[in-house]
Every structure is written in C-alpha cells, then in structure tokens.
N, C-alpha and C positions, 0 to 999 in steps of 0.2 A: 771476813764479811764482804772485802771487796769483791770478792770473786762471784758470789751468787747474784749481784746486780747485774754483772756480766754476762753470766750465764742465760739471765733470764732475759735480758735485752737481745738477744743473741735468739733465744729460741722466741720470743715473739716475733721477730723479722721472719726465720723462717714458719713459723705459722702465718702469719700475713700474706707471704708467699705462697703457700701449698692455697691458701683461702682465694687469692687472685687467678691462679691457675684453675681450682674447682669453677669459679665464677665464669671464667672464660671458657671452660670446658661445658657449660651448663649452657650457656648461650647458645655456644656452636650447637648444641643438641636441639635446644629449642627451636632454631631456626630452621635447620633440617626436619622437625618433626612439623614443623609449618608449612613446607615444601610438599612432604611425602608424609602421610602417618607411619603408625605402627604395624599395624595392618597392611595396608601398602605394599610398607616393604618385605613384610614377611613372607605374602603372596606371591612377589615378585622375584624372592627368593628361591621360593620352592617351586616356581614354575621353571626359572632357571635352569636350577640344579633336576628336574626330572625331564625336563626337554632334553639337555645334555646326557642324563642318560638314558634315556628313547633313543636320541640321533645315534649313542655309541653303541646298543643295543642294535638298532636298526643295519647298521652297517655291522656288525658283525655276522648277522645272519646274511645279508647281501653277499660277503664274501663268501660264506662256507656255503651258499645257493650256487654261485657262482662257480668255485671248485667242484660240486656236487653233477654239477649240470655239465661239463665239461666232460666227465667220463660218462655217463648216463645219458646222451640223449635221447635214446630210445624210449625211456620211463620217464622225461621228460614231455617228450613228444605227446605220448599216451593221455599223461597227465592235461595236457594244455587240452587233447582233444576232447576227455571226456570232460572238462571245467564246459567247453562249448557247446556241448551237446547236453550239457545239462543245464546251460543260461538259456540254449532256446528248445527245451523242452515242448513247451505249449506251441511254437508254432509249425513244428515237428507235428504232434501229433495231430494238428487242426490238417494239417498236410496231408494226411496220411489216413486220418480218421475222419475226418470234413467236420463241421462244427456239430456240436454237443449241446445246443442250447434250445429252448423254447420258442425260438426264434426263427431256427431248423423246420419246426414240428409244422408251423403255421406255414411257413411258406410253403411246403408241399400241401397240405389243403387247400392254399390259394391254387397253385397248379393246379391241381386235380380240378376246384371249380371253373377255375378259365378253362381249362379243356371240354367242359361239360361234364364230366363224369362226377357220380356225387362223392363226398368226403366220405373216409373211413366211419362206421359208426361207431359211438366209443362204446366200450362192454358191457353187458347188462350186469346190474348188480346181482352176489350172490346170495339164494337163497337162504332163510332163516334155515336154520340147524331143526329147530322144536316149533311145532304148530303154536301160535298164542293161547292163553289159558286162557279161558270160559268167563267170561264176566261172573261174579256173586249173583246167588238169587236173592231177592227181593220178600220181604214180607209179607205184603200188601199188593193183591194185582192192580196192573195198570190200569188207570184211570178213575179208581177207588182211592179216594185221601181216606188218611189213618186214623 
C-alpha cells in the first residue's frame, strides 16, 4: 500500500507540471494573438509564401528570356518593333490618315465660309418608296353634322 501513495504523489507533480507549462504556453498565445490576430497572420502568411513564389516564378522566366534572346535577336528585334508600333497605333494613323472626328468635318466648313464659298449642302433625303394611302371617306358631307 505504500507504494501507490507514491505513485500518485509522483504523477500529481508531474500533472502540475504539464498544467504550468499549458498555462504558460497559453499566455505566450494570447499575448501574440493581441499583438497580431488570426487573421493577420494568416494573410500575412500567404502573401509571404506567394510573393516568394511570384519572385521565383518571375526570375525563372527572366532567365530562360534571357538565354532565348541571346540566340534569337532577330525575333527579338521584330518583336519589340511590332509591341511599338502597336502602343502607337492611333498616332500613326491620325499621321497618316489626318483626324477622323467631327471636329474635322466642321473645321473645313468653317474654311469654306471664311473663304466665301458656301458649305457643302447636306443630301436631300430619300424618296418614300409607296405614294401615301388616301385618307378614308367620310359619311356625311362636309359641313353637314350627322
């Protein structure tokens, strides 16, 4: 019988034990979770870890850009010209074409009348297709109530 007093003195210390380390592990949480939430850090995690792999993502292609362009300038070359000539597309053809806008149309009318000459006349509209139909006749001649 002596032994199981022992026993049990023995494993109450370490339960006290395991209970003081939980307590102090509970606080360090808490105090942290005061700091920073859950949230938080969870965001801050995953912003982390996918920056990191963007940044390694991004430099791998950098490299194999890099090696690619190296033998290739040619299709390189091509490439960068046709990205430029397609960023300045509109001023190319306002170049080329002169402007396109309503703004066009008026100013050469105003020319024309400061020159004195008259403006273009705009088009007459076109003809009905079918003659209009015939009014209904009437009952009762005009000026005779019914």
């Amino acid at each position: 019988m002596t032994r199981l007093p022992k026993s049990f003195i023995e494993d109450r210390r370490l339960r006290d034990a395991a209970r003081a380390v939980l307590a102090d592990d509970l606080a360090r949480l808490r105090a942290a979770l005061a700091e920073q939430g859950i949230a938080a850090r969870i965001s801050a995690e995953v912003r982390a870890t996918i920056g990191a792999r963007i940044a390694a993502g991004a430099r791998d292609v950098l490299d194999e850009a890099r090696s690619l362009a190296g033998d290739r300038k040619g299709v390189l070359a091509l490439l960068v010209g046709a990205l430029v000539l397609f960023l300045a597309r509109g001023p190319i053809a306002q170049w080329l074409f002169g402007p396109e806008d309503e703004e066009a149309e008026g100013d050469e009318a105003n020319a024309l009348a400061d020159e004195g000459a008259a403006p273009p006349a705009p088009a007459a509209p076109a003809a009905p297709a079918e003659p209009p139909a015939p009014a209904p006749a009437t009952l009762a001649p005009e000026g005779n109530p019914a």
